[in-house]
C-alpha positions, 0 to 999 in steps of 0.5 A: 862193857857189861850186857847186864847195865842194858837193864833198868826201870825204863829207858834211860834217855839221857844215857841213850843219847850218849850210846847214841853219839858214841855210835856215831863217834865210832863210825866216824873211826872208819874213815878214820881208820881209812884215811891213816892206812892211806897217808901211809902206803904209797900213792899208787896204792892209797884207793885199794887202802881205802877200799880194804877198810870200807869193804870190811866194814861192809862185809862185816856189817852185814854178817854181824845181823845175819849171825854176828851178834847172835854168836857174840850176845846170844846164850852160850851154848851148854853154858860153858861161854865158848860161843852164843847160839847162832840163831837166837837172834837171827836177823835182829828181829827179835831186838825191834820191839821196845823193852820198858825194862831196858835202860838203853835200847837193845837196837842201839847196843847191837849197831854200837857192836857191830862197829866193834866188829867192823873196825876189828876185821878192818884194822888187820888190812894194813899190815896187807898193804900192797898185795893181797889180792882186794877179792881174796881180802874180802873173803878173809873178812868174812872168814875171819869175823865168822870163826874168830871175832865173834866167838872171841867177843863172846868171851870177852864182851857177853856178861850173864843175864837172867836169861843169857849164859855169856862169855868164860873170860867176862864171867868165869876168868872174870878177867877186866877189859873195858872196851876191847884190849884183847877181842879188838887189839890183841885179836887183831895184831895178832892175826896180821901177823899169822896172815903176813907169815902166809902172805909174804913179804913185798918184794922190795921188803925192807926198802919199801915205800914212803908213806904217801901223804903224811898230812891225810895220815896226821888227820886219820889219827886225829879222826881216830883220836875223836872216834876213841872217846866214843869207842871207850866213853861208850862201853860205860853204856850209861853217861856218868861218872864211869864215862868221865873216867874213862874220857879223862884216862883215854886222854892222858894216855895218848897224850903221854904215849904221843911224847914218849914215842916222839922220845924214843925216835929223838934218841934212836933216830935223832929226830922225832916225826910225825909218823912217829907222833901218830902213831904214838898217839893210836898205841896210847890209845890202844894201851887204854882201850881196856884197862881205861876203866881200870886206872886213875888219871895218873896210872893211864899216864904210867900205861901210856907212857909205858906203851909209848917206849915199848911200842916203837922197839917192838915195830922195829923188830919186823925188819930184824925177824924179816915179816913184813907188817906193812903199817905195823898192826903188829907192834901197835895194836898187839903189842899195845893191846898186851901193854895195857891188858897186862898192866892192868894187873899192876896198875889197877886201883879201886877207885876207879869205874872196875872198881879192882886192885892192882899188884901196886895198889895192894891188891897181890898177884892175882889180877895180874896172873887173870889179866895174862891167862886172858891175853894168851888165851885170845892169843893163841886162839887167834893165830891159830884160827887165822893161820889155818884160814889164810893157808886154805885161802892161798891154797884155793883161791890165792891170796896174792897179787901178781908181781906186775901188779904190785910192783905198778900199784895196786889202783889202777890195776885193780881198781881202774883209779888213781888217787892223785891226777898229776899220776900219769897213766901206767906204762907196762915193761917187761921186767925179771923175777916178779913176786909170786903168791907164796912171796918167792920171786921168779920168772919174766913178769911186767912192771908199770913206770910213769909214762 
């Protein structure tokens, strides 16, 4: 998405009321989101899930009109796009007033970023399922939306203007992401994997939980799948052309990522399922996120596919390198993010909205080698960051829940609140060895069973 389409020879009123739907579109992935984690933790767990995703949305929200959208849109800093000037827009003031000479209003691309921002924090709390402590987790969000969401959207999402410097990787690497391949997906999956190397593992990792309620999963995904057409169609910021594509490739590559998971599952399993058809579903979504201005119709089948077959293996090898990625954040949104970042450097062609070729379509290496520079840049930073941040966080104010407290369920014994009636009250026995916040067991603790 390019900052400088926000301006024109007036108000554009008909792409307003796109960017305005989009918004909605990509508010209503909260409770999406909220609802896919739920359905697939356990039942006594499913409101903390809820509540993880709400909270950072609330956090964030709140961060991203104090300092959030300055740092990500505001003028970089020496002019070297590592970072936009924390003051610059301080409170969104400056934002209000009608601008005759902008397309779409700047009130309406800064709410249309901050719901980037607060699905980005939100989607790290599933591979956290089950026992981080939900205060702890709060302050993560915070932490982790100030030191890297924000600089990274910077790089990645802030073009030049006549009056702003923006990111390094949007103009200097000049590297493509359309709606968020790497500041969303590969941000995110790769900072659940650094918080769950700090956090540890469950304490009955691998043989966890069923998911709770796979219908209430099935519909989150649906919801989801709606909420993407907002999240990509708007980053075009303008209804054209460049939405349509963009519509028609997030679809295709769904779907075809949906039939090659349930393909893979039926082959390594002997049965496809719908977790897996979910699931399929958010990686082929993931895999297009950025490259869905990128590719023709064809190419997002290719990259959908692609992802599809690559994804469930890569979710697999959490139990053969023992991390405990509870709703697989990792292998989905990291890995699929990687997918379709990567591939655009093959699979681009000019016809499309960015109008670049890829490897395949003639146009040599050298996107490709832009396309991974950006990936592993985001990468890097990310983990880094978000280790450092979980280890203070364990070290001071402790990140884990007590062994007792996972082992009944994080809802009532947090939130006073079971999502299900027929749950009767929890009963506390005393049992051996409970999880302690580094994830090592030891010592007498207590465990609920149904009364």
């Amino acid at each position: 998405m390019q900052l400088s389409t926000l301006t024109g020879d007036g108000v554009d009123t008909g792409s307003t009321a796109w960017i305005l739907t989009s918004a909605a579109a990509v508010l209503l992935m909260v409770p999406g989101l909220a609802l896919f984690y739920g359905g697939m933790t356990g039942t006594r767990s499913i409101l903390n899930m809820i509540m993880m995703t709400f909270g950072a949305v609330a956090i964030v929200g709140v961060l991203w009109t104090v300092v959030g959208y300055s740092a990500a849109f505001g003028d970089s800093y020496g002019g070297i796009g590592l970072l936009g000037n924390l003051t610059e827009h301080t409170g969104l003031s400056s934002l209000i007033a009608e601008d005759p000479d902008a397309a779409i209003p700047p009130t309406l691309f800064a709410v249309f970023q901050a719901l980037f921002a607060c699905i980005t924090v939100a989607l790290i709390s599933g591979a956290l399922a089950d026992r981080i402590k939900f205060g702890a987790w709060l302050v993560f969000a915070a932490a982790w939306a100030l030191l890297v969401y924000f600089p990274v959207a910077h790089w990645v999402f802030a073009f030049d203007s006549d009056t702003a410097v923006g990111g390094w990787i949007a103009n200097d690497l000049g590297a493509i992401d359309f709606a968020g391949g790497t500041a969303v997906h590969i941000n995110a999956g790769v900072a659940a994997l650094a918080v769950v190397l700090v956090l540890g593992r469950r304490s009955n990792f691998p043989n966890t939980h069923k998911p709770g309620n796979l219908p209430l999963m099935m519909l989150g995904a649906g919801i989801l799948w709606f909420g993407w057409f907002g999240f990509n169609g708007g980053s075009a910021l303008a209804a054209g052309n460049a939405a349509s594509v963009v519509l028609l490739n997030t679809f295709n590559a769904t779907c075809a990522a949906m039939l090659a998971w349930m393909l893979v599952e039926k082959l390594r399993d002997g049965h496809a399922t719908t977790l897996g058809a979910a699931s399929g579903a958010i990686t082929g979504l993931v895999a297009i996120t950025p490259s869905c201005g990128a590719v023709t119709p064809v190419g997002a089948l290719v990259l959908g596919a692609v992802a599809g077959l690559i994804c469930p293996l890569a979710v697999s090898l959490k139990y053969k390198l023992g991390y405990d990625d509870a709703l697989d954040v990792v292998g989905v949104h990291m890995v699929g993010g990687l997918v379709g970042t990567i591939l655009i450097g093959l699979l681009a062609s000019s016809d499309a909205p960015n109008g670049q070729d890829g490897l395949f379509y003639g146009g040599g290496i050298g996107l490709l080698g832009t396309q991974a520079l950006a990936a592993v840049a985001v990468l890097a930073y990310s983990f880094v960051v978000t280790l450092a941040i979980a280890f203070v966080l364990k070290k001071t104010i402790g990140l884990r829940v007590e062994g007792h407290v996972e082992a009944s369920g994080i809802d009532f014994a947090v939130h006073k609140e079971l999502a299900y009636d027929h749950l009767d009250h929890p009963v506390i026995l005393e049992v051996e060895e409970p999880v302690t916040d580094s994830g090592e067991a030891g010592g007498p603790a207590k465990e609920t069973v149904d009364a």
